[in-house]
DRENTORKOL-3810 file (N, C-alpha, C; in nm, 4 decimals):
REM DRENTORKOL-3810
@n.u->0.5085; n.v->-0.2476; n.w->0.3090; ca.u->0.5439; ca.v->-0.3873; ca.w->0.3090; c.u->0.6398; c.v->-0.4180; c.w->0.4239
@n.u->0.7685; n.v->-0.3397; n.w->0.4482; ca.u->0.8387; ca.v->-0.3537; ca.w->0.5446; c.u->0.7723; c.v->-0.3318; c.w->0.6646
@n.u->0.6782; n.v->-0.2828; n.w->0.7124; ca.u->0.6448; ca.v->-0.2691; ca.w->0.8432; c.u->0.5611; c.v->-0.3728; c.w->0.8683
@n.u->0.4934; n.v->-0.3879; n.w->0.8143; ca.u->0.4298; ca.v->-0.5607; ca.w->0.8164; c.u->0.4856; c.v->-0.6460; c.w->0.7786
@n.u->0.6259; n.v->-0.6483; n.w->0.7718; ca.u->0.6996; ca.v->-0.7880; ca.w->0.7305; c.u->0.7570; c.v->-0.8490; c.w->0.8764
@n.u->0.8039; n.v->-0.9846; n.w->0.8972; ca.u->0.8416; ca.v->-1.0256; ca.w->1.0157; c.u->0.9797; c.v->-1.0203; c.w->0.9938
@n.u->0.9989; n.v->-0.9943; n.w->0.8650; ca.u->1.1354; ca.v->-1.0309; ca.w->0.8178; c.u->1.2307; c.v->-0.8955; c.w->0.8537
@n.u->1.3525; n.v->-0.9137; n.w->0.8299; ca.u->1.4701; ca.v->-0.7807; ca.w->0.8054; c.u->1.4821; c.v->-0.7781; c.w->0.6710
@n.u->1.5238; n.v->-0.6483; n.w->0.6212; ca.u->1.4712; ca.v->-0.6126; ca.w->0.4926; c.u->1.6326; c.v->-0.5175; c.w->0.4248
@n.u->1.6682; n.v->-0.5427; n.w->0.3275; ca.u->1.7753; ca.v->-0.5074; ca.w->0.2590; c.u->1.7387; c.v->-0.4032; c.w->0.1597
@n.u->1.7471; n.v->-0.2732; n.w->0.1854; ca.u->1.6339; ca.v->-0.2033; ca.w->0.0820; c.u->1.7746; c.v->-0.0951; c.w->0.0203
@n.u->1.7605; n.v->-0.1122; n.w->-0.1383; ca.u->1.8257; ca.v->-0.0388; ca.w->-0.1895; c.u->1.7391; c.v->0.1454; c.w->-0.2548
@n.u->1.7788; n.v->0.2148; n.w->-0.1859; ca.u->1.7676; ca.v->0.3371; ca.w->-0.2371; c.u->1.8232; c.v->0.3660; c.w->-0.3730
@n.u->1.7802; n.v->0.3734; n.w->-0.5196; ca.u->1.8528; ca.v->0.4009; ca.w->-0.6460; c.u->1.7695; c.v->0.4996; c.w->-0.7176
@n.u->1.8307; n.v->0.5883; n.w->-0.8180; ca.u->1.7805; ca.v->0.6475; ca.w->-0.9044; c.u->1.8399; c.v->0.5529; c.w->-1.0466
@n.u->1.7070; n.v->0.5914; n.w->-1.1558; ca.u->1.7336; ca.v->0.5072; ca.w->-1.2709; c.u->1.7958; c.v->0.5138; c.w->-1.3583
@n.u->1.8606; n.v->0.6414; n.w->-1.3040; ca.u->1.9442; ca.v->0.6847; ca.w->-1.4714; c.u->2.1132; c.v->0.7048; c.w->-1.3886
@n.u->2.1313; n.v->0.6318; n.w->-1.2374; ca.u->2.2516; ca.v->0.6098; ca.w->-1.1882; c.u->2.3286; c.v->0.5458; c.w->-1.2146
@n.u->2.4916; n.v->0.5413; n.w->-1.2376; ca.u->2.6020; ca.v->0.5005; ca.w->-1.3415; c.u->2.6068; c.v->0.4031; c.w->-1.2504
@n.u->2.6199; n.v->0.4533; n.w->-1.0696; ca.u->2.6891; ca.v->0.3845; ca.w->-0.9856; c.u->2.5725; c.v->0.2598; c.w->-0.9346
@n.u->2.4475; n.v->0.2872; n.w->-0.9371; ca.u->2.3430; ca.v->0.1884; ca.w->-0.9400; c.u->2.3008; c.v->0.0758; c.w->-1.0391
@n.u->2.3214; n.v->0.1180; n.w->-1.1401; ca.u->2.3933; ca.v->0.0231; ca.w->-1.2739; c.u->2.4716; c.v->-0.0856; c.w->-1.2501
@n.u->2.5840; n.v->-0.0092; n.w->-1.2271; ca.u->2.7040; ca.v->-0.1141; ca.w->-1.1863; c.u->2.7066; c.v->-0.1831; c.w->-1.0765
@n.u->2.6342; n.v->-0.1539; n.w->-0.9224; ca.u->2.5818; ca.v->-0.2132; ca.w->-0.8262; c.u->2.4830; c.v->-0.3272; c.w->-0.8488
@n.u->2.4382; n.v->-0.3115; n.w->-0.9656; ca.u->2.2934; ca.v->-0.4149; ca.w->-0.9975; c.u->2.3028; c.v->-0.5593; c.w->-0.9605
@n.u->2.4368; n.v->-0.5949; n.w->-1.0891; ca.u->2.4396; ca.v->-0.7163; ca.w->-1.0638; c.u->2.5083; c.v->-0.7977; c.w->-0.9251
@n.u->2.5523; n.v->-0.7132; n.w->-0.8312; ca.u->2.5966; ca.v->-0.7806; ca.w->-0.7000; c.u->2.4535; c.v->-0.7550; c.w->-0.5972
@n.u->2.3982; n.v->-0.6376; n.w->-0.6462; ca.u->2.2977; ca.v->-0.6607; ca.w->-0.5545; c.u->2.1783; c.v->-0.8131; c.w->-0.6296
@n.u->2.1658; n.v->-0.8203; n.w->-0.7374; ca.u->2.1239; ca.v->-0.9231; ca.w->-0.7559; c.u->2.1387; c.v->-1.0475; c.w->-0.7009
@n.u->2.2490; n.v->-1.0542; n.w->-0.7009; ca.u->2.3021; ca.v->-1.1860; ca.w->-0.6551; c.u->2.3065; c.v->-1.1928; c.w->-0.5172
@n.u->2.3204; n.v->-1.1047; n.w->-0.4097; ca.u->2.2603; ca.v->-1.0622; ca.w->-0.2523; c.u->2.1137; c.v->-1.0956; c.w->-0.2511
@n.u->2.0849; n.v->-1.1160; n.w->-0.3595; ca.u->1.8911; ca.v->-1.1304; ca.w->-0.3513; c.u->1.9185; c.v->-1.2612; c.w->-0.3767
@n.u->1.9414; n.v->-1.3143; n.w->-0.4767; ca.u->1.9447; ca.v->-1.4844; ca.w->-0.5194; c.u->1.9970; c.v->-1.5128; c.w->-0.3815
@n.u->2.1078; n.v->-1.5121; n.w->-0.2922; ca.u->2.1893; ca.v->-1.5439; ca.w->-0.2044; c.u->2.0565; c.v->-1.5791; c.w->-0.0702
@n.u->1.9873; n.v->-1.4703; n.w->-0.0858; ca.u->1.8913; ca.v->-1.4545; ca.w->0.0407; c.u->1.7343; c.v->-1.5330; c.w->0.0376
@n.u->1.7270; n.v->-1.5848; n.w->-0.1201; ca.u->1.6459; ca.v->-1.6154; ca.w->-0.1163; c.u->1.5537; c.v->-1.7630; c.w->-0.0030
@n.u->1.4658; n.v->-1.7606; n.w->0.0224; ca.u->1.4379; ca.v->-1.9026; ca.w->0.1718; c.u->1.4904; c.v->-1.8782; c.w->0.2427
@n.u->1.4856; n.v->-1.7037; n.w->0.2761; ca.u->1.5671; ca.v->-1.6783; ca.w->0.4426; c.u->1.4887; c.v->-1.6047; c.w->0.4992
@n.u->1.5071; n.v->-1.5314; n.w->0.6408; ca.u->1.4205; ca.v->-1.4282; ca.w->0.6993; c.u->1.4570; c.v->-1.2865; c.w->0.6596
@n.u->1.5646; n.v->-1.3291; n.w->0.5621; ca.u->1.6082; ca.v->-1.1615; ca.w->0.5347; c.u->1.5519; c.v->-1.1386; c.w->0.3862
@n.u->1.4855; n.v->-1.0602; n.w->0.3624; ca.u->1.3906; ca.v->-1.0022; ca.w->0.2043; c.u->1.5326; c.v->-0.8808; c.w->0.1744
@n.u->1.4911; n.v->-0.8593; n.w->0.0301; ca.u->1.5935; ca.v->-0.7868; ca.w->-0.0567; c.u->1.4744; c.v->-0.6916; c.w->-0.1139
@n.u->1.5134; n.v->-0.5705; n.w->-0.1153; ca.u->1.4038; ca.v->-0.5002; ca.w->-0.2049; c.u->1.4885; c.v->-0.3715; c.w->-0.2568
@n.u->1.4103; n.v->-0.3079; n.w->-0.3213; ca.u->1.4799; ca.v->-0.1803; ca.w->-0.3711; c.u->1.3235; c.v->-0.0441; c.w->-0.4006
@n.u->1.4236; n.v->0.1009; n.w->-0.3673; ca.u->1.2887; ca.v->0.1904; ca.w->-0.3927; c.u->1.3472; c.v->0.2808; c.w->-0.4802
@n.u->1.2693; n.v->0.2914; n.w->-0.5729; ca.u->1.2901; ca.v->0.4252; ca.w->-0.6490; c.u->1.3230; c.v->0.5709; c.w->-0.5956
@n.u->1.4167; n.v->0.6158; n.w->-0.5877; ca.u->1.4161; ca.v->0.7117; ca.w->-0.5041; c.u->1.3507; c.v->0.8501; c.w->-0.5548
@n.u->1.3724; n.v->0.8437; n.w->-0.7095; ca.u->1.3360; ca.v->0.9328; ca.w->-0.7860; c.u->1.1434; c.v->0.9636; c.w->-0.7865
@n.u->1.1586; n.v->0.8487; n.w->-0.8452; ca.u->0.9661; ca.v->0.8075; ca.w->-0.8339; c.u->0.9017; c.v->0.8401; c.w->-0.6696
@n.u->0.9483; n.v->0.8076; n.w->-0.5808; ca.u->0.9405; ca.v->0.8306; ca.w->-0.4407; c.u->0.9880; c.v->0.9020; c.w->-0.3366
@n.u->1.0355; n.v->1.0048; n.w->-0.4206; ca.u->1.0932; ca.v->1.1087; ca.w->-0.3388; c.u->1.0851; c.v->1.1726; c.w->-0.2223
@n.u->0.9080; n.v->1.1734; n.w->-0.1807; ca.u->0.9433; ca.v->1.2344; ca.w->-0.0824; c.u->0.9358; c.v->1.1120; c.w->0.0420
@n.u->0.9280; n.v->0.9699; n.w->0.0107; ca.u->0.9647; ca.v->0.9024; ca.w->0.0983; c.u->1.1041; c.v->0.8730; c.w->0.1424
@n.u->1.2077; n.v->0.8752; n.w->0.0724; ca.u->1.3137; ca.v->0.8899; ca.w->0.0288; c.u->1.3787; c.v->1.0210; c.w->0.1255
@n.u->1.3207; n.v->1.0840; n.w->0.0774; ca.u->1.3544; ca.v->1.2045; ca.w->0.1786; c.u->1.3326; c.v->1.1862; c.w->0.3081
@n.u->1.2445; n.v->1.0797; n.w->0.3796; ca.u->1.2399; ca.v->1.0942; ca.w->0.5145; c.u->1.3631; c.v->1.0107; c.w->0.5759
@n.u->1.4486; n.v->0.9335; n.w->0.4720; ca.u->1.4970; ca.v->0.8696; ca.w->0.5165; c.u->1.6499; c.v->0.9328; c.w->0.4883
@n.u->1.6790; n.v->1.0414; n.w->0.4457; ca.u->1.8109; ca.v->1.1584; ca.w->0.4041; c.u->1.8486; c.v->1.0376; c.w->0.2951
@n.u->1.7771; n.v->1.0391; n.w->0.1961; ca.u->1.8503; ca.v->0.9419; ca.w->0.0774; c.u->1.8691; c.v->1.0802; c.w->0.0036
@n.u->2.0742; n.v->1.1586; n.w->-0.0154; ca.u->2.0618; ca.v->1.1991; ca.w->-0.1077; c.u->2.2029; c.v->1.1732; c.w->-0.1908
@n.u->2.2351; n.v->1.0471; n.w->-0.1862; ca.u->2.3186; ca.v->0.9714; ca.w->-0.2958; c.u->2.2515; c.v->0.8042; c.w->-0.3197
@n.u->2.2979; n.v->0.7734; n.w->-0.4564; ca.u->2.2976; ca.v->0.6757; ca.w->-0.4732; c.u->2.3618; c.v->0.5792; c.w->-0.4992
@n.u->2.4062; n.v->0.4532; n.w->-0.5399; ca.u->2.2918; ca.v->0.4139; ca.w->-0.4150; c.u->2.3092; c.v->0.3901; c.w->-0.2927
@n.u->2.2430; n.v->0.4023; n.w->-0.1891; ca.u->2.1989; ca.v->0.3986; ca.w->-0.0672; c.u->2.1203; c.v->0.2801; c.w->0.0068
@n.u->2.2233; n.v->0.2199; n.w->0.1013; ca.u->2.1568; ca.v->0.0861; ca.w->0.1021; c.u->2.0950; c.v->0.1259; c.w->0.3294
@n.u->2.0024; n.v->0.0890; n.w->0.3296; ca.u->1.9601; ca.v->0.0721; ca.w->0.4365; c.u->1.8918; c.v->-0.0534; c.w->0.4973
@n.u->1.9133; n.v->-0.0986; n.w->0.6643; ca.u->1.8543; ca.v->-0.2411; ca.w->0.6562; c.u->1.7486; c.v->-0.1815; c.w->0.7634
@n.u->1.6827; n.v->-0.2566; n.w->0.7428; ca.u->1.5262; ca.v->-0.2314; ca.w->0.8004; c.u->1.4294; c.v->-0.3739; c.w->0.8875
@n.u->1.4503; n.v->-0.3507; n.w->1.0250; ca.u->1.4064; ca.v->-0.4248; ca.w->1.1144; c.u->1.2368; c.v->-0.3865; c.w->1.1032
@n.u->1.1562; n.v->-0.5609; n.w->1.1308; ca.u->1.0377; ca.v->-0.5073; ca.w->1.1167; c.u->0.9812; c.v->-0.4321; c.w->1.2476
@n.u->0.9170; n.v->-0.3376; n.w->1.1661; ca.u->0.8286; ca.v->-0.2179; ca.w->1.2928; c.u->0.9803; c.v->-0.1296; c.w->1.3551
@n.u->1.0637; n.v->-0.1323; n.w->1.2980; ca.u->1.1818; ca.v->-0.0563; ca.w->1.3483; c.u->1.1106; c.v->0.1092; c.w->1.3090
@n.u->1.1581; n.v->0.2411; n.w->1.3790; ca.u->1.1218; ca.v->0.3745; ca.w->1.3064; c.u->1.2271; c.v->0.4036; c.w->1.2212
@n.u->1.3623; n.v->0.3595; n.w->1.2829; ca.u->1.5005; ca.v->0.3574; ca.w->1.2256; c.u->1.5896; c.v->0.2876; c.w->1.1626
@n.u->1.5955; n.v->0.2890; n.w->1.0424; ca.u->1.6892; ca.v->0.2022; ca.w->0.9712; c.u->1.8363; c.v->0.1918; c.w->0.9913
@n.u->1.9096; n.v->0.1331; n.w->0.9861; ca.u->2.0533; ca.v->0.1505; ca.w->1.0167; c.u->2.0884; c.v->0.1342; c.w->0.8713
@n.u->2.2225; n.v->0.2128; n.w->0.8748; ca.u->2.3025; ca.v->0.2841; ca.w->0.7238; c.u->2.3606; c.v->0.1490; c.w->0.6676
@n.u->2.3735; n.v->0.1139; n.w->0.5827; ca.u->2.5011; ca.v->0.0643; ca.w->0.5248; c.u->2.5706; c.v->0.0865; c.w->0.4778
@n.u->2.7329; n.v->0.0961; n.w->0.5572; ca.u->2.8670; ca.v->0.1794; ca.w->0.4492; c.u->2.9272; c.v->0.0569; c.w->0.4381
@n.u->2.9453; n.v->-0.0035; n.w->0.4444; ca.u->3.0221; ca.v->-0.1194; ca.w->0.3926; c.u->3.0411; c.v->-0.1561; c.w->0.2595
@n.u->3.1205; n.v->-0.2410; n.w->0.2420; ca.u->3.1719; ca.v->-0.2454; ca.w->0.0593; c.u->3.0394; c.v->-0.3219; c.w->0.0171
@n.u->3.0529; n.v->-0.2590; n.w->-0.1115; ca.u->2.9309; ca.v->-0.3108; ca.w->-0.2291; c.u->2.9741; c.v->-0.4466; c.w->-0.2555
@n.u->2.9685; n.v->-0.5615; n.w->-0.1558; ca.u->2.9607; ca.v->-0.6648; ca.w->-0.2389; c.u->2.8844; c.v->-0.7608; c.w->-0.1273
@n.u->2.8234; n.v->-0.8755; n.w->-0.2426; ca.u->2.7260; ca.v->-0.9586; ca.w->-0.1968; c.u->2.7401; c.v->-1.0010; c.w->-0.0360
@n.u->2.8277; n.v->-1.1137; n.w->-0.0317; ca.u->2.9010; ca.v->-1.1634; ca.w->0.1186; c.u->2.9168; c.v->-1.0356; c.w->0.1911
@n.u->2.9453; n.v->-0.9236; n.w->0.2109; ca.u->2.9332; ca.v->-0.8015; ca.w->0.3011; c.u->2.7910; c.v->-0.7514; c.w->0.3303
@n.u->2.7448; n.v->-0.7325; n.w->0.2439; ca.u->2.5798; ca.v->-0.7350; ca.w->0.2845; c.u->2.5223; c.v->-0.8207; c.w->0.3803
@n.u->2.5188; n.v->-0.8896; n.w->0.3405; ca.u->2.4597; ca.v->-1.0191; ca.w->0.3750; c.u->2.4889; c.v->-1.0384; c.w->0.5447
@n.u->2.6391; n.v->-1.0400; n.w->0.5553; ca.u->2.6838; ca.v->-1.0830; ca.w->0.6757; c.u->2.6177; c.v->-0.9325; c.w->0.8162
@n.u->2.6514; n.v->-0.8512; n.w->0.6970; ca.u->2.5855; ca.v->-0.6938; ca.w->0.8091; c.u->2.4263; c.v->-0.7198; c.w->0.8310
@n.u->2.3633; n.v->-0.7774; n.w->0.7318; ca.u->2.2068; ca.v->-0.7848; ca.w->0.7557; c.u->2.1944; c.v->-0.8904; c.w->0.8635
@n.u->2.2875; n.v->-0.9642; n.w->0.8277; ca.u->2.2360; ca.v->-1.0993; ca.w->0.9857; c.u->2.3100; c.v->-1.0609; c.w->1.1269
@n.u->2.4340; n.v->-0.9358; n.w->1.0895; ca.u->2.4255; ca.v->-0.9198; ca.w->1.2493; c.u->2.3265; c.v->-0.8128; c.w->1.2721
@n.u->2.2504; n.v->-0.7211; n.w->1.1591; ca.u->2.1838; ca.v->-0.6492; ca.w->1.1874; c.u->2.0326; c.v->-0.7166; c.w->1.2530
@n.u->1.9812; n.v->-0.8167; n.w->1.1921; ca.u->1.8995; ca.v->-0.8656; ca.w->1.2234; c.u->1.8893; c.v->-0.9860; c.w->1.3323
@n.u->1.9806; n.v->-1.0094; n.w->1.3991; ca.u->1.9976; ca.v->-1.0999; ca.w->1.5942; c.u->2.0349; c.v->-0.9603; c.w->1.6561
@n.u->2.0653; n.v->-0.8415; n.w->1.6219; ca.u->2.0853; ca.v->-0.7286; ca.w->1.7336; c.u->2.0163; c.v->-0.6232; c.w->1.7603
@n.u->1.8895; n.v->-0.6270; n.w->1.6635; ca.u->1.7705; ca.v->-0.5236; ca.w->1.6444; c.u->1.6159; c.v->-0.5848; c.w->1.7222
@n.u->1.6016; n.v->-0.5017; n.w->1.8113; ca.u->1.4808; ca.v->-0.5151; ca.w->1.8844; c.u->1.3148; c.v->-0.4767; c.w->1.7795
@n.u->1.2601; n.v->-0.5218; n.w->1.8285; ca.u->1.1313; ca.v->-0.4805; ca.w->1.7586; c.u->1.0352; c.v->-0.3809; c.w->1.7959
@n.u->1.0128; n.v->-0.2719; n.w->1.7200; ca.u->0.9399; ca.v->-0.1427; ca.w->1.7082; c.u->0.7951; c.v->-0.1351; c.w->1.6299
@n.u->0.7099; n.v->-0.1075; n.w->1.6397; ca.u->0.6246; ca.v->-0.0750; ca.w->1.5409; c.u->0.5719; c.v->0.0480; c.w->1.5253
@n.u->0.5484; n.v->0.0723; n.w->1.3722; ca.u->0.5245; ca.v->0.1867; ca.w->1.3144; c.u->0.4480; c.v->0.1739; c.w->1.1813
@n.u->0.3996; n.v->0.2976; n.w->1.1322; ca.u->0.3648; ca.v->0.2466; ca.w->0.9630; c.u->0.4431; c.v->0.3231; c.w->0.8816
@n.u->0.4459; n.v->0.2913; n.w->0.7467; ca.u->0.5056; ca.v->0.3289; ca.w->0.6430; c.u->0.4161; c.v->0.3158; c.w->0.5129
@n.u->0.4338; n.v->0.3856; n.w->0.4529; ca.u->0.3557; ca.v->0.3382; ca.w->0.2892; c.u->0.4331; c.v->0.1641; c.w->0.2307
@n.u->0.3341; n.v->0.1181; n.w->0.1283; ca.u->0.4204; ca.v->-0.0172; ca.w->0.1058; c.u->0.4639; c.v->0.0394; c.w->-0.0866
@n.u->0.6246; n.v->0.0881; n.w->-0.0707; ca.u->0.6785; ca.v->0.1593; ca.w->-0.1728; c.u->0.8080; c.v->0.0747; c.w->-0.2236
@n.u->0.8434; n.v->-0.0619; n.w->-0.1456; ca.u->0.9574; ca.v->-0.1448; ca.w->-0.1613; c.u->0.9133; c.v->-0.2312; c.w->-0.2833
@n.u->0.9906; n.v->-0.2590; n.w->-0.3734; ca.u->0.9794; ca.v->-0.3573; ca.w->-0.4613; c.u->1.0728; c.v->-0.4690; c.w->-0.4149
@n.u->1.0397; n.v->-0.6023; n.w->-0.4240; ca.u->1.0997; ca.v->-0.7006; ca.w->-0.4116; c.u->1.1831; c.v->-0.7108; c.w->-0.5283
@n.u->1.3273; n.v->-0.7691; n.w->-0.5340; ca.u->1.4348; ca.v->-0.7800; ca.w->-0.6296; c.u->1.4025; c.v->-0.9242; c.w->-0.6412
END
């Protein structure tokens, strides 16, 4: 889905039985409501269920947030604080400072 999207993409890496992904939920929720009618999409991947995609990307904590330019090969990290307005603001400078790449990927993102 992300590689055919035109959009920049907010993709949360989680496992389902994570304390700290739990408690992340409801701000990442609201980073999705926040984004909604924009060029930036919110999604999330099972990391567990999808492991070895997950793995190409060194997901081995959770959760793990990466932003994803379309046709990029490389995602850029997100360490920044877990909250809505911080996201958000990193995805839009991520997305006016990211050139465009193309590549494929499996389509393994769920939309939030």
């Amino acid at each position: 889905m992300v590689n055919k999207s035109k959009y920049t993409w907010i993709v949360q890496f989680y496992s389902p039985n994570c304390i700290y992904c739990k408690r992340f939920e409801p701000e990442y929720e609201l980073t999705a409501d926040k984004l909604q009618n924009t060029n930036i999409k919110v999604g999330r991947v099972d990391a567990v269920q999808y492991d070895d995609f997950s793995a190409r990307y060194n997901i081995n904590s959770y959760p793990t947030i990466k932003l994803f330019h379309p046709g990029s090969f490389v995602p850029e990290d997100y360490h920044g604080p877990r909250k809505s307005n911080n996201i958000i603001e990193a995805a839009i400078n991520y997305a006016q400072n990211k050139s465009r790449r193309e590549y494929n990927e499996p389509d393994v993102f769920e939309p939030v």
